[in-house]
ROMARGU-260626 format. One record per residue: residue number from 1; residue in three letters; x, y, z of N, C-alpha, C, O, CB in turn. Coordinates in nm, 4 decimals. Glycine has a CB too. Layout:
R    i   aa       nc1       nc2       nc3      cac1      cac2      cac3       cc1       cc2       cc3       oc1       oc2       oc3      cbc1      cbc2      cbc3
R  NUM  ALA         X         Y         Z         X         Y         Z         X         Y         Z         X         Y         Z         X         Y         Z
...
//
This chain:
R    i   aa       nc1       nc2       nc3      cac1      cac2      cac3       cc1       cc2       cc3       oc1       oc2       oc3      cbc1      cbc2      cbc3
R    1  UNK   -0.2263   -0.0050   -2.8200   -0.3060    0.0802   -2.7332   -0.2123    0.1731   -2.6563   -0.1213    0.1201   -2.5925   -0.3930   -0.0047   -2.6359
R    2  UNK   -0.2218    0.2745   -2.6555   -0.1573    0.4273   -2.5831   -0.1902    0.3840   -2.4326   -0.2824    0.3060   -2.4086   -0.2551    0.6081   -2.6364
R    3  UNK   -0.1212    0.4311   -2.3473   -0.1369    0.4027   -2.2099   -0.1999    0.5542   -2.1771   -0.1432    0.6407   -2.2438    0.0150    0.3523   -2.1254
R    4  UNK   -0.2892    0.5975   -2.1022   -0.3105    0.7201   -2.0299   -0.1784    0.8082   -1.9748   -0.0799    0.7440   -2.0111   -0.3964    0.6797   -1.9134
R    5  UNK   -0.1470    0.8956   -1.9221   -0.0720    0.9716   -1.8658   -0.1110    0.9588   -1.7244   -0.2325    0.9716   -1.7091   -0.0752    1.0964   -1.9221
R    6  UNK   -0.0546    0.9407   -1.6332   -0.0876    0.9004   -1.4632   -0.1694    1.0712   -1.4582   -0.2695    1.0741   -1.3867    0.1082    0.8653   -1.3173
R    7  UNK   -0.1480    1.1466   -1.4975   -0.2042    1.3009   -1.4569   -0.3349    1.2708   -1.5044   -0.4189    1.3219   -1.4304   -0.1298    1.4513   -1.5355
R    8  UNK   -0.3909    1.1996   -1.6112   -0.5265    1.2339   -1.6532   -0.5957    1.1138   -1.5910   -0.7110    1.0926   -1.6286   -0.5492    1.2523   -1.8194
R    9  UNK   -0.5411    1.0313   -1.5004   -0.6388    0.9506   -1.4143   -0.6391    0.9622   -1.2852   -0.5343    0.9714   -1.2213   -0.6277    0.8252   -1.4284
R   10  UNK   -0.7743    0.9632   -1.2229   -0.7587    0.9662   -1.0850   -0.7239    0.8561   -1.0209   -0.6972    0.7470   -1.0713   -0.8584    1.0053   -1.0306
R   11  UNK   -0.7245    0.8982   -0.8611   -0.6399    0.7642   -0.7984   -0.6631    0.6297   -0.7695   -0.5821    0.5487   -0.7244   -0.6059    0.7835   -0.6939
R   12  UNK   -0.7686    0.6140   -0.7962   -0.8673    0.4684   -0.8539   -0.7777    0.4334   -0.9583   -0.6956    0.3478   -0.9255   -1.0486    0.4947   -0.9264
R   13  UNK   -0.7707    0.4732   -1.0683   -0.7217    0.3842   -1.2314   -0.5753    0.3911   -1.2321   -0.5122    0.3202   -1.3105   -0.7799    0.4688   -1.4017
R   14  UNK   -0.4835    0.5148   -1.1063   -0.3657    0.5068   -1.1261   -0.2963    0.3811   -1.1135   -0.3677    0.3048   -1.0484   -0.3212    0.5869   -1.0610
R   15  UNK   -0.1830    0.3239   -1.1491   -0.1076    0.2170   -1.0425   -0.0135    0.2722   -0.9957    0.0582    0.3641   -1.0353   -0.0522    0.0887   -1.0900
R   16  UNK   -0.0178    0.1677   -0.8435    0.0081    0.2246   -0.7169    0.0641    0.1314   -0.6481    0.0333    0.0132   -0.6327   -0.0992    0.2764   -0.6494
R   17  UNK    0.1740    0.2121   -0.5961    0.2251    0.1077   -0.4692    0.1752    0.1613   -0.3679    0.1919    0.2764   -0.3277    0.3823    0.0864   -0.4374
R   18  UNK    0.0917    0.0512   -0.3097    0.0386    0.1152   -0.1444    0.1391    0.0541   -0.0338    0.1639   -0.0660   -0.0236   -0.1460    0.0535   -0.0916
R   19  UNK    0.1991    0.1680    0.0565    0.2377    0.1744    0.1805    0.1429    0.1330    0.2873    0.0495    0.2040    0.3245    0.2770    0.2931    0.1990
R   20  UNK    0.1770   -0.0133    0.3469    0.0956   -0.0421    0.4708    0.1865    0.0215    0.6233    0.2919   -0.0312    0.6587    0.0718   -0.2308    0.4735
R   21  UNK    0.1355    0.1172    0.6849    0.2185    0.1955    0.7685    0.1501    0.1498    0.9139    0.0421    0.1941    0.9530    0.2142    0.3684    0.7282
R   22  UNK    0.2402    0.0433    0.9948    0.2473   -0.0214    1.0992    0.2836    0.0860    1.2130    0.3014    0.0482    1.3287    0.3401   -0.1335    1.0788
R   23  UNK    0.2935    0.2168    1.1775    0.3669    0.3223    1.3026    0.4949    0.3563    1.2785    0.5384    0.4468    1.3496    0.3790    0.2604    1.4507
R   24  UNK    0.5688    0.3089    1.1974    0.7354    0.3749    1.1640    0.7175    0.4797    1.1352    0.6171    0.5395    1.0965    0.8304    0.3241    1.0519
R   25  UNK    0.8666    0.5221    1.1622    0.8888    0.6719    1.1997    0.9215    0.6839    1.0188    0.9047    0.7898    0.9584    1.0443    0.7200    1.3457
R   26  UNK    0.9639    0.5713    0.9594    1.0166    0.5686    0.7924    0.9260    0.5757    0.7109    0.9592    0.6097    0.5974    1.0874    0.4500    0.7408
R   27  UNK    0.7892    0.5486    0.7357    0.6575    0.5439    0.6483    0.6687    0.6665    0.5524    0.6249    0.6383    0.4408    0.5116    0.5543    0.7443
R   28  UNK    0.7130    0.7900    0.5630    0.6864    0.9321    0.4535    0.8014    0.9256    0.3957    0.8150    0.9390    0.2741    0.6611    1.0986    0.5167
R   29  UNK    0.8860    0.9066    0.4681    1.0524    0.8795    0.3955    1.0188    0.7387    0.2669    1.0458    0.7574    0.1483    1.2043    0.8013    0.5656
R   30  UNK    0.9835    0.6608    0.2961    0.9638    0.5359    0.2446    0.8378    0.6193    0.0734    0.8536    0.5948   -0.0462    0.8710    0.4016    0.4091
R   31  UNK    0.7721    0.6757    0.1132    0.7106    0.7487   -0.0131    0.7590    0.8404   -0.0826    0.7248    0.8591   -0.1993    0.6115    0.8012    0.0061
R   32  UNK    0.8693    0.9299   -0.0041    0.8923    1.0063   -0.0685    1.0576    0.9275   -0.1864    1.1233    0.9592   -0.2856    0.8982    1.1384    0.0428
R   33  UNK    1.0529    0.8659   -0.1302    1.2172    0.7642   -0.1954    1.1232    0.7217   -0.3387    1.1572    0.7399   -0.4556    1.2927    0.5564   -0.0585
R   34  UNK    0.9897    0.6570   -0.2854    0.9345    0.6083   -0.4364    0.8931    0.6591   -0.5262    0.8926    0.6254   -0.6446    0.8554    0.5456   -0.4454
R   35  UNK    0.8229    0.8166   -0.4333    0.8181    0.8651   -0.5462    0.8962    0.9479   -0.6219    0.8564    1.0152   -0.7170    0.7401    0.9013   -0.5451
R   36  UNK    1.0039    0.9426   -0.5805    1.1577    1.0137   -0.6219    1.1589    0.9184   -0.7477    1.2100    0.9845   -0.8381    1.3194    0.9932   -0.4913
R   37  UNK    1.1258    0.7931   -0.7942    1.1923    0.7058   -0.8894    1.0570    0.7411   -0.9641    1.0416    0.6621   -1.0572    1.2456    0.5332   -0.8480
R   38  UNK    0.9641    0.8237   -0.9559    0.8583    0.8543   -1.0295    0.7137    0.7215   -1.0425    0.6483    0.6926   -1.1427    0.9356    0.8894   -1.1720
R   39  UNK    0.7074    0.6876   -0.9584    0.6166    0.5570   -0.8873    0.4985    0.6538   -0.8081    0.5312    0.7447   -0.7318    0.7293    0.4375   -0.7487
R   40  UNK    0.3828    0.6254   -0.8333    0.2646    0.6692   -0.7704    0.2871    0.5513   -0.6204    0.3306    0.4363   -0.6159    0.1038    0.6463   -0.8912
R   41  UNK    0.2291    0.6541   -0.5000    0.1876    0.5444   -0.4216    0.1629    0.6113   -0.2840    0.2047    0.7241   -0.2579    0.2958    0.4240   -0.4194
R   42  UNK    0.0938    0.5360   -0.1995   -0.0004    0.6289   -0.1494    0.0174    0.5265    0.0235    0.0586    0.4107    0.0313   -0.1872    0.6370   -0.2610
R   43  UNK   -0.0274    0.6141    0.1398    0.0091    0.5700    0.2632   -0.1178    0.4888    0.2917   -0.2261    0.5148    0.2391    0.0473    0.6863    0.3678
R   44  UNK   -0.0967    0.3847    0.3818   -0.2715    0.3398    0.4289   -0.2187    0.3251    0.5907   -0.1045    0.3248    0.6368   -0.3609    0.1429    0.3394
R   45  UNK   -0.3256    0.3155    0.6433   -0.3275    0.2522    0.7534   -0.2804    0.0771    0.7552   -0.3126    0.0163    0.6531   -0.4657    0.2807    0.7956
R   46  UNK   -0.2157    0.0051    0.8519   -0.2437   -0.1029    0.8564   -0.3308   -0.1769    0.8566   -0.3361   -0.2925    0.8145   -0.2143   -0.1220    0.9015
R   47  UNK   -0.4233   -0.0994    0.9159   -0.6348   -0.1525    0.9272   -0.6685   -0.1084    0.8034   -0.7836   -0.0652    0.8088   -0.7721   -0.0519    1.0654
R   48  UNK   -0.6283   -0.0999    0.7077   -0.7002   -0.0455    0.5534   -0.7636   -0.1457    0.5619   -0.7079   -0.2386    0.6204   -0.6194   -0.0210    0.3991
R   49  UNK   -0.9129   -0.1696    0.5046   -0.9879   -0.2488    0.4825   -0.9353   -0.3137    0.2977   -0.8813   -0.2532    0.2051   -1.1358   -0.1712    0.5171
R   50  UNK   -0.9745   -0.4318    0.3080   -0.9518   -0.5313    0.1063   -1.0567   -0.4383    0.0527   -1.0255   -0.3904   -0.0563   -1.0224   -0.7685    0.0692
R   51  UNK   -1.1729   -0.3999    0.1002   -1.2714   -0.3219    0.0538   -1.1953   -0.2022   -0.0552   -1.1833   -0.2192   -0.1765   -1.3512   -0.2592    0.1897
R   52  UNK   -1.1572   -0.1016    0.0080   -1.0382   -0.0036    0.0058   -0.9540   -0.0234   -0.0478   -0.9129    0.0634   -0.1249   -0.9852    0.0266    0.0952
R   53  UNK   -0.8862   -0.1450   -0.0350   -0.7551   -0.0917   -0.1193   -0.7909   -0.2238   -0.2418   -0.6900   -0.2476   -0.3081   -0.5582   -0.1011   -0.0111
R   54  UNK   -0.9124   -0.3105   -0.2816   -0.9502   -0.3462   -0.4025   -1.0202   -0.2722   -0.4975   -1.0775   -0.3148   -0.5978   -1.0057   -0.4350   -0.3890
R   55  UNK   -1.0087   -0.1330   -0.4486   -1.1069   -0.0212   -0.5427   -0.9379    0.0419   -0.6459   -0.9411    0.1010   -0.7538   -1.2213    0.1599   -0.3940
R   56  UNK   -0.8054    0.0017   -0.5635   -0.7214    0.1145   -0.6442   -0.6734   -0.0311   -0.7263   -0.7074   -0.1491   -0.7178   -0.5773    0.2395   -0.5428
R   57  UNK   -0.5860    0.0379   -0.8009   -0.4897   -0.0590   -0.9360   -0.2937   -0.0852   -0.8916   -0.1859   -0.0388   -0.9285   -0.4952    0.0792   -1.1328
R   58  UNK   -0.3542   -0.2061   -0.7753   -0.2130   -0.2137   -0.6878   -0.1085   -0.2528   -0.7799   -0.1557   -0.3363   -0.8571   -0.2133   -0.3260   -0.5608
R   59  UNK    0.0261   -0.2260   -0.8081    0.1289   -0.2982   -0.8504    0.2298   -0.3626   -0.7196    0.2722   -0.4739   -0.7509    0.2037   -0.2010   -0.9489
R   60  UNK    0.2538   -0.3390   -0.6487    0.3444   -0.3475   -0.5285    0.2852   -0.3020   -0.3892    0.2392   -0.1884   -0.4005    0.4666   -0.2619   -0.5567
R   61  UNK    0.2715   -0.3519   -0.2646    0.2515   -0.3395   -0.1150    0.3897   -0.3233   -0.0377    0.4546   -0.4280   -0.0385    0.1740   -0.4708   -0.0600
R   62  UNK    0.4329   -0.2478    0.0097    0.5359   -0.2281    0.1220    0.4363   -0.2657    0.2870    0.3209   -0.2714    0.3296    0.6048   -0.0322    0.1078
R   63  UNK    0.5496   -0.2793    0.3211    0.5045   -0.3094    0.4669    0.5768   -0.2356    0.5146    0.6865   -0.2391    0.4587    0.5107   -0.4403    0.5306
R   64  UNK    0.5677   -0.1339    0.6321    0.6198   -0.0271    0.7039    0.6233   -0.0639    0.8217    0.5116   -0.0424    0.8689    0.5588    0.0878    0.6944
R   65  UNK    0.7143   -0.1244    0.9247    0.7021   -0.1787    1.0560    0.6963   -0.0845    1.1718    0.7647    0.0170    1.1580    0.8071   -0.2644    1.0766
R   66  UNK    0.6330   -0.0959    1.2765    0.6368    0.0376    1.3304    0.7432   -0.0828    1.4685    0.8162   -0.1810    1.4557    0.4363    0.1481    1.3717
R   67  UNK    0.6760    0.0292    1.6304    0.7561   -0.0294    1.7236    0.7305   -0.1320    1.7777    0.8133   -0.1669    1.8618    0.7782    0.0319    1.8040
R   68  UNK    0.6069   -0.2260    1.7551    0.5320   -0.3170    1.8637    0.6302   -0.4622    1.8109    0.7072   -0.4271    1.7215    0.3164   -0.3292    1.8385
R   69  UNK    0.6367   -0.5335    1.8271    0.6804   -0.6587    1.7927    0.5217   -0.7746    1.7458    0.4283   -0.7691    1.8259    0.7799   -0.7109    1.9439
R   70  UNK    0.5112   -0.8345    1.6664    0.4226   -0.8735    1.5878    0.3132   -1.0057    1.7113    0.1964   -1.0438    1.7177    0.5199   -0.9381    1.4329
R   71  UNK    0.4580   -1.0340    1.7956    0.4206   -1.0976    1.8797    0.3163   -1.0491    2.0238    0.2868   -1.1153    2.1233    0.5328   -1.1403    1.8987
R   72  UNK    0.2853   -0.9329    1.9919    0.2747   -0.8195    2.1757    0.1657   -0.8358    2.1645    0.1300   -0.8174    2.0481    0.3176   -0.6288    2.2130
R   73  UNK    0.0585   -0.8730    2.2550   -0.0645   -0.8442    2.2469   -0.1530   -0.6896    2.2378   -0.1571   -0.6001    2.3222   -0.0922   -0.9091    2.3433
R   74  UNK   -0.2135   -0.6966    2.1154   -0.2577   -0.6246    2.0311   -0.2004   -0.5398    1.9862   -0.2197   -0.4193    2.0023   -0.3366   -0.5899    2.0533
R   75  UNK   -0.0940   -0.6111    1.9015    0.0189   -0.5405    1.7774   -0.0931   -0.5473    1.6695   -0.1735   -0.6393    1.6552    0.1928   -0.6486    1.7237
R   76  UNK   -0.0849   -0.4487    1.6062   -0.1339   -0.4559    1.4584   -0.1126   -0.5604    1.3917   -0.0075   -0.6222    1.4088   -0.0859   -0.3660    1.3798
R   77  UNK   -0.2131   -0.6054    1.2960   -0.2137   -0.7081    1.1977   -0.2722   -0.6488    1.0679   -0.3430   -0.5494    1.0838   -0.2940   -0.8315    1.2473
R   78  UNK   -0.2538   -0.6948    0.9387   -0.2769   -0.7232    0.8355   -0.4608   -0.7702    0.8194   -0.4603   -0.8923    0.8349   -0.1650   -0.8223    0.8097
R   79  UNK   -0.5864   -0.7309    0.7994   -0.6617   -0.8076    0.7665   -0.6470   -0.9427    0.7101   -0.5519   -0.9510    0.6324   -0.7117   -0.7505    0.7124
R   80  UNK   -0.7224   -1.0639    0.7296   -0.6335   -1.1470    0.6412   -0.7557   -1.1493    0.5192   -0.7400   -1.2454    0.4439   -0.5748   -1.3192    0.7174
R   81  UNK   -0.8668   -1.0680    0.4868   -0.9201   -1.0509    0.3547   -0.8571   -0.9630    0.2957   -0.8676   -0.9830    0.1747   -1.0463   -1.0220    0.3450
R   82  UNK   -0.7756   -0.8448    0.3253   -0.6282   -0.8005    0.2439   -0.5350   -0.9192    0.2273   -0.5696   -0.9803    0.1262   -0.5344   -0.6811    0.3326
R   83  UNK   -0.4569   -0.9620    0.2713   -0.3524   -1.0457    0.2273   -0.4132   -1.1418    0.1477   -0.3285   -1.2000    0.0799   -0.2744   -1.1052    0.3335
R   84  UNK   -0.5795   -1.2002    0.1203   -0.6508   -1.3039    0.0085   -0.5743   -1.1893   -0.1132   -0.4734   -1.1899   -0.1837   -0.8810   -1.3244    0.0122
R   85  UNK   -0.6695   -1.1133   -0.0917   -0.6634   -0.9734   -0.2124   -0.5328   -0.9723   -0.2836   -0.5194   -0.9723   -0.4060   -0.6734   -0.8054   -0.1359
R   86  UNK   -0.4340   -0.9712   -0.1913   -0.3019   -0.9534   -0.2612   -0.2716   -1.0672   -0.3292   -0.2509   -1.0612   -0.4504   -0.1899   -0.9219   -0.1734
R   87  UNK   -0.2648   -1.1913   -0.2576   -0.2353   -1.2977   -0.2979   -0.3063   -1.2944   -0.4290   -0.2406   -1.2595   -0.5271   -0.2621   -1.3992   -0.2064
R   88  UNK   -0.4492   -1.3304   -0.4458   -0.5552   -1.3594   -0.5429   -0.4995   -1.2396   -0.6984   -0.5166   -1.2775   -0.8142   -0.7395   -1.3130   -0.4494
R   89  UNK   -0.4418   -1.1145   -0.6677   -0.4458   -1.0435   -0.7656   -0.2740   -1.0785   -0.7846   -0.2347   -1.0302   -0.8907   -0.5131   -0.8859   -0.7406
R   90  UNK   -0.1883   -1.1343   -0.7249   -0.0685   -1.1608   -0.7418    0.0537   -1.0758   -0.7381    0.1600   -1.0929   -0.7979   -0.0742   -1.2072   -0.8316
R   91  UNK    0.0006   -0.9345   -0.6164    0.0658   -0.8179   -0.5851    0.2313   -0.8400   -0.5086    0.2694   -0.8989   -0.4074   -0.0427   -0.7408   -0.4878
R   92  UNK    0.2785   -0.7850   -0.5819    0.4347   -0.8369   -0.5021    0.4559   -0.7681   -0.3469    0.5567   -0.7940   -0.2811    0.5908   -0.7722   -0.6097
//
């Protein structure tokens, strides 16, 4: 079976490394490095809903840390029905 060309699918069927972007100042730097190695992949919010990002064709998740410390009250978190998602589909 022939694989598609990433150009003739939209960003649903592409695979993708999604950027989870916590507030770093490195989050566009961090996309533009991947997609320098010719890797599709696309920025989210940290609040991306599993909804959302179980509609695209994940190969890899980065985590992008911003300034809060994980510990601060009301630092950003991870949904934890995203992290099932990842786990369950076996996303590195």
């Amino acid at each position: 079976e022939k694989m598609a060309q990433s150009a003739q699918l939209d960003a649903y069927d592409r695979p993708q490394v999604a950027i989870l972007d916590f507030g770093s100042q490195y989050s566009h730097l961090i996309a533009r490095r991947v997609r320098e190695i010719n890797v599709f992949c696309e920025l989210y919010s940290c609040l991306v809903s599993a909804e959302e990002l179980g509609k695209r064709k994940l190969i890899a998740v980065i985590l992008s840390g911003g300034p809060s410390s994980v510990y601060d009250e009301g630092a950003p978190h991870v949904k934890p029905e995203v992290w099932k998602l990842i786990e369950e589909r076996d996303v590195p």
